[in-house]
N, C-alpha and C positions, 0 to 999 in steps of 0.2 A: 496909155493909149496904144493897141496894139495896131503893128503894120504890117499889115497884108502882103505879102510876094507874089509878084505877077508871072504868068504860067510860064513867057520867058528867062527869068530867072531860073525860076526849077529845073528846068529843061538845060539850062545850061552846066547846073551841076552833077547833074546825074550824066551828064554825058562826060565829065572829066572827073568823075569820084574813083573810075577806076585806074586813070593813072598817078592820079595824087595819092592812090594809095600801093602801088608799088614804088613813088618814090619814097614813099615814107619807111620801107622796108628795104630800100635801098643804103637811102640812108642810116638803119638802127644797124644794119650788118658792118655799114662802113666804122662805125663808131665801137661796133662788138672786137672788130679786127683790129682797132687802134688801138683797145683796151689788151687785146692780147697778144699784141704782137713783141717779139723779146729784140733788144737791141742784136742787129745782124752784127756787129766784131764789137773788140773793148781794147786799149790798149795800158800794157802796162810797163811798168821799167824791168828793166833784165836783172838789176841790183834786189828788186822785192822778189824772187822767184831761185827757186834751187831747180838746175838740170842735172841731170844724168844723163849717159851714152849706155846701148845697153850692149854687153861683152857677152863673152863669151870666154868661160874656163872652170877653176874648179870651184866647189862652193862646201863651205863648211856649215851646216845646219845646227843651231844652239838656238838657246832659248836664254830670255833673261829675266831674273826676278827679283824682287826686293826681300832682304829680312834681316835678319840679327845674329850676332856672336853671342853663342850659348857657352855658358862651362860645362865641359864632360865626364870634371869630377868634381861634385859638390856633397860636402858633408852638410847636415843638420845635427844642430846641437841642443841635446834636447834635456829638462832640469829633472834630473832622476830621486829628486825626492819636492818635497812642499817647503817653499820657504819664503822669504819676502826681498827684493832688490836690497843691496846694501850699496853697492858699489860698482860703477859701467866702468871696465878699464880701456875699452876699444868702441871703436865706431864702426857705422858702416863707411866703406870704402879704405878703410886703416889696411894694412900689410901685414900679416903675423906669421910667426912660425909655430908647427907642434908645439905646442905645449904652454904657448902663452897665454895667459890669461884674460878671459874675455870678461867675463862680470863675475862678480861674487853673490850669494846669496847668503842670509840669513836665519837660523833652526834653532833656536836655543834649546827645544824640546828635544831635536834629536842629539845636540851635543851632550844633553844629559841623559839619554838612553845611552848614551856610548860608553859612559860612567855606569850608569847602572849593568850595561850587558861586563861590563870590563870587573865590577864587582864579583858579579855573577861564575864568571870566569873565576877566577880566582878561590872562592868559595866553593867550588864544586873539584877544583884542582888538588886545593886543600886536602877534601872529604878523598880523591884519588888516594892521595899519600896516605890517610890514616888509616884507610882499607888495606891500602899495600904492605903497614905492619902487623896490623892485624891478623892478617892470612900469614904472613912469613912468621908469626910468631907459634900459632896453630899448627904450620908444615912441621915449624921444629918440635913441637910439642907429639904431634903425632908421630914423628920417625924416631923421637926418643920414647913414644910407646913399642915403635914396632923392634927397634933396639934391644927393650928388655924383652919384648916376645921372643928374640932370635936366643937372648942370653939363656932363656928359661927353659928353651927346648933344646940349647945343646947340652945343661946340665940336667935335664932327664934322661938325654938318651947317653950321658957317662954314667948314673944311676943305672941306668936298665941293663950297660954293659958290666957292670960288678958285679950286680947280681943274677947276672948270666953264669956269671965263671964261679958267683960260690956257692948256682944251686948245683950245680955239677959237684960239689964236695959236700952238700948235703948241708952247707953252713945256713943258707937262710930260708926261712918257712915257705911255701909255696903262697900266703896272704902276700907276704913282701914282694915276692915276683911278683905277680898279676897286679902288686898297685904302684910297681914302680913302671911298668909296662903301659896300664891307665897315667902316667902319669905324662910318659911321652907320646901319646896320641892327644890326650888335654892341649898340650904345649904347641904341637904341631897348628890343631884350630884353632890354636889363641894368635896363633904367628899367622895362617892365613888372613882369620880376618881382620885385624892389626894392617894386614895389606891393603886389605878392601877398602878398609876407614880412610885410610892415607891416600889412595887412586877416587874417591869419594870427596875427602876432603880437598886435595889437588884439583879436581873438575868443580865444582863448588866453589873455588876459590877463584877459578879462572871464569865464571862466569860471571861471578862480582865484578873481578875487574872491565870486564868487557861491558857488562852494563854500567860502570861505574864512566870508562873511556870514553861509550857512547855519549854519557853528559856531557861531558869533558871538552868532545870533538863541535856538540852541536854549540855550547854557551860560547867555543870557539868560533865557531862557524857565525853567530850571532852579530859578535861580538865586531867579526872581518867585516859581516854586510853593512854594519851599524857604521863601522870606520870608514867603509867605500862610502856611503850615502853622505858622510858627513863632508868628506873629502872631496865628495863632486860639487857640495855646494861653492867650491870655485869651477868654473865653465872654464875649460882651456878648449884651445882650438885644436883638432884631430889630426891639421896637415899644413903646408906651409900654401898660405894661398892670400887673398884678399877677402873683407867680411863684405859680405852680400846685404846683408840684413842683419839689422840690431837693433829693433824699435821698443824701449824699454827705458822704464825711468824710476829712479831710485824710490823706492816705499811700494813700490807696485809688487803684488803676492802672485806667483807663478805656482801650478800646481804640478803632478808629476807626469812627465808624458808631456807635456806642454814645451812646443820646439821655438829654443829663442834665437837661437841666431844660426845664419847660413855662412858657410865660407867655402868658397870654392878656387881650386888652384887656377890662377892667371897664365899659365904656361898652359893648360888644355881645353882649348876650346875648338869648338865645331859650329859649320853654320847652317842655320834652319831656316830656308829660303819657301815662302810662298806663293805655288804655281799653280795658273788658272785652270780651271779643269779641262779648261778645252785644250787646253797644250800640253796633259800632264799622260797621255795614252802613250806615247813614248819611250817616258820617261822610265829608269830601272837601274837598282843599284851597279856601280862598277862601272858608269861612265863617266867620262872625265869633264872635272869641271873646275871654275875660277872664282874666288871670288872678291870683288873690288871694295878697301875698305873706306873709297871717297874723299880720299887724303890728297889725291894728285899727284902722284909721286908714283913711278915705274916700281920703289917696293911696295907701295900699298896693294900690291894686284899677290893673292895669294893661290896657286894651286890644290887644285887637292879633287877627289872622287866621289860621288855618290855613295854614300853607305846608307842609305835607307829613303824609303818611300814609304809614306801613310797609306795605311792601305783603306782607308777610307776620307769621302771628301768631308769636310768640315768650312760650313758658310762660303761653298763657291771656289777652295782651293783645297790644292793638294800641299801638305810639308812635306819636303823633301830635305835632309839632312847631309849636309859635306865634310865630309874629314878633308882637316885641314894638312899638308902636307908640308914639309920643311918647319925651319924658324920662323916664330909669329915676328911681324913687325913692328916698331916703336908704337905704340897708341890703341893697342889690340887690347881691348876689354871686353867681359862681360856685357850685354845687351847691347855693344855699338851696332848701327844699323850698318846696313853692307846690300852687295849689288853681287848676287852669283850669279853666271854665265855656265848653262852647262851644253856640253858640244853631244848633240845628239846623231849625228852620222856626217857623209863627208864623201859627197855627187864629184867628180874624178872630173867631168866634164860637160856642163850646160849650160843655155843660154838665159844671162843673167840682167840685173838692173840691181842699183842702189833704190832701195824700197823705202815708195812712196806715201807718204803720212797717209796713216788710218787704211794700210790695204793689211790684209788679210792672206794666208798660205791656204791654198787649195780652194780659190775663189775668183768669180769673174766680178772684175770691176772697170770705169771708165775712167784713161785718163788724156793727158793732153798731150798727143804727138806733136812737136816742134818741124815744120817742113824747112827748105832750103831757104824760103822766103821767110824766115823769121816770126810764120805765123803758126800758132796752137792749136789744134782742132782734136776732139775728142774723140777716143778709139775705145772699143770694146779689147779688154787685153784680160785671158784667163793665166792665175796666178799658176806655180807650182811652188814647191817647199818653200819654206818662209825662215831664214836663220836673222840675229839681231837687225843688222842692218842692209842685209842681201834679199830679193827676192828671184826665184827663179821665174822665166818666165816657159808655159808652154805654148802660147798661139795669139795672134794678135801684135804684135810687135818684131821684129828684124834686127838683124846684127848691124850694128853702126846708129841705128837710128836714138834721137835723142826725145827724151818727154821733160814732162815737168816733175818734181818729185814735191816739192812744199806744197802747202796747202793751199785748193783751189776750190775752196767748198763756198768761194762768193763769186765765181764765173761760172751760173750751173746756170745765170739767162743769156749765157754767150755760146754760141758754135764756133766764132775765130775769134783769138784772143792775138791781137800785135803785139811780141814782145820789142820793147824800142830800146836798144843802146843808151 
C-alpha cells in the first residue's frame, strides 16, 4: 500500500537538503583527515638509537670491500703422456715440497717402447762401430795404395836418372831413354790419382759416418723422450707449496695435456677484493691499502697496495688486486675470505659526522637532528665524501650538533621523535 507525502513534508526537505548535504561533506573530509593524519612525536629510548656529534678535523676517505686470498704462484701439473691412475700419494690440502710425489700413472705400452726405442739404440750404435772399421780398414788400404804409388815413382825417376848419365856415354839406346822417361810421368799420375782416391775415399767415409751418427743421435734422442714420458708418469710437484687440487681416483685414465693437480706456494698470496662500480672511479694502482683476515686479532689486519685494477666491470664490480706487504699471518690460505680497506685520499680539514646507516657520499638525504630538548626532528643534510665509517658533511648540519646515526627507517610517520633516558 503505497503512502502518499503531503506537500508539507516536501517542502520541508528541500528546504534543509542543502545543509545536510554540506554536513555530510563535512563530515567525509573530517574522516579523510583522521585517515591521514601521521602521529605528531613518538618516543623512544636513548639505549635503541646511535648518536653522533658532528666534528670537525681531518678525514681519511677509503673504501671497503669483501673478497679472498689468491695464490700468486700457482703451478698446474699436468700428465704428459696417456695412462691410467695407479696410485694418489697426496691430497688436496697436503703440504709438499719440489719434488714430491703426487700420483703415479700407469703405461705399460710405453714402458715397452722404452725397450724397444733402447733396442733400437743399440742396434744402430752397433752398425756406427762396424762402419767405423769398415772405413778405417779401406783408409789403410788406400794409403797403402798411395804408399806403393810414391815407391814406384821414386824408383822411375832413379831409372830415368841412370840413364841420363849413360846416354851421355853413348851406353844406352835412345828406345830405353824415352821409356824410362815414360816411365816416370806414368808413375807420377798413378801417385796423383792414388791421392784423389784417398781425399775421395776420406770424404766418403766421413759422410757414412755422419749419416750413420745422425741415426745414432735421433734413436738417442727417441730413446731420452721415451725415458722422460715414462718418468713423468709419476707427477712430482714443481715447488714447495700446498695441493690446491687433486680430484682423482685410482683406475681413472687421464690423457696428455689433461691438468691433474694444482699446487700453489702458501707463502705468496694476494688479495682480490670486489668493488661496486659505483665507488670503483677512483680507484688506481699504488694506493695504499689493508686487508682484514676476520681473525680479531691486531695481526690479522695486513698491509699492502693496489697492484692492479680490472679494467673492465664484470656483473656490477670492479677486481681490484693487493699485494700483500710484510710476513703473512698464522691462518693465511688460499681462498680465505678477507675484508680490504683501501685509503683513497686524505681532506687535511672538514666538517664531519660518523655516517649514518644507508647514507650515501655526495648525496642529499634526511636525517634526525637531536635539539637541546631531547627531541629528533628531521633535516635535509647534503653528504660530501664518504670514507668506511666517516661522512663529510657540506650543508645542512653544524659543528657541535648531534643526530641520530642507526637506523630510523620506521620513524618516517613522525616529525618529533622523544628520545627518553
Amino acid at each position: 500500500m503505497d503512502i502518499q507525502r503531503t506537500s508539507s513534508d516536501q517542502a520541508w526537505w528541500r528546504r534543509r537538503q542543502p545543509r545536510l548535504a554540506l554536513a555530510g561533506l563535512a563530515l567525509l573530509a573530517l574522516l579523510v583527515a583522521g585517515l591521514r593524519a601521521r602521529p605528531a612525536e613518538m618516543s623512544v629510548r636513548s639505549g635503541t638509537v646511535t648518536v653522533a656529534t658532528v666534528e670537525r678535523g681531518p678525514l681519511t676517505l677509503n673504501l671497503r670491500a669483501s673478497g679472498v686470498l689468491l695464490p700468486s704462484d700457482v703451478r698446474w701439473v699436468a700428465a704428459q703422456a696417456e695412462g691410467r691412475v695407479d696410485r694418489i700419494e697426496a691430497q688436496a690440502g697436503s703440504r709438499v715440497r719440489a719434488g714430491d710425489v703426487l700420483l703415479r700413472l700407469l703405461n705399460p705400452q710405453l714402458l715397452q717402447r722404452v725397450e724397444e726405442s733402447r733396442w733400437s739404440l743399440q742396434q744402430a750404435e752397433a752398425e756406427l762401430r762396424a762402419l767405423q772399421s769398415t772405413l778405417d780398414s779401406s783408409q789403410l788400404n788406400q794409403r797403402a795404395a798411395l804408399q806403393r804409388a810414391e815407391l814406384a815413382l821414386r824408383s822411375a825417376d832413379l831409372q830415368w836418372a841412370a840413364d841420363q848419365e849413360l846416354q851421355k856415354d853413348g851406353m844406352v839406346s835412345k828406345l830405353a831413354y824415352q821409356r824410362s822417361q815414360f816411365n816416370v810421368e806414368q808413375a807420377k799420375q798413378n801417385l796423383a790419382l792414388e791421392r784423389q782416391l784417398l781425399e775421395r775415399c776420406s770424404a766418403n767415409g766421413q759422410a757414412q759416418l755422419a749419416a750413420k751418427q745422425a741415426a745414432v743421435a735421433r734413436f738417442a734422442k727417441a730413446l731420452q723422450r721415451d725415458r722422460e714420458l715414462a718418468a713423468a708418469l709419476e707427477l712430482r710437484a714443481p715447488i714447495d707449496g700446498i695441493v690446491q687440487e687433486l680430484a682423482l681416483q685410482p683406475g681413472q685414465s687421464v690423457l696428455p695435456g689433461a691438468a691433474l693437480a694444482k699446487v700453489a706456494r702458501a707463502d705468496a698470496l694476494y688479495a682480490e677484493i670486489q668493488v661496486q662500480e659505483a665507488q670503483a672511479r677512483d680507484l688506481a694502482p699504488g694506493l695504499s691499502a689493508s686487508v682484514d683476515l676476520r681473525s680479531g686479532t691486531p695481526d690479522g689486519v695486513i698491509t699492502g697496495v693496489v697492484s692492479r685494477v680490472a679494467p673492465k666491470v664484470s656483473n656490477g664490480v670492479v677486481k681490484v688486486d693487493i699485494r700483500l706487504e710484510g710476513a703473512l699471518p698464522r691462518g693465511a690460505r688460499p681462498d680465505l675470505s678477507v675484508d680490504g680497506t683501501i685509503e683513497l685520499a686524505h681532506l687535511a680539514d672538514t666538517l664531519q659526522v660518523q655516517r649514518p646507516v644507508f647514507s650515501q657520499g655526495e648525496t642529499a638525504a634526511s636525517v634526525y637532528r637531536i635539539g637541546p630538548d631531547g627531541v629528533a626532528v628531521p633535516v635535509q643534510v647534503q653528504f660530501g665524501a664518504a670514507a668506511v665509517s666517516r661522512i663529510a658533511i657540506k650543508s645542512g648540519l653544524k659543528l657541535g650538533e648531534r643526530i641520530v646515526v642507526s637506523d630510523t627507517s620506521g620513524w618516517r610517520q613522525s616529525q618529533r621523535v622523544s628520545i627518553q633516558q
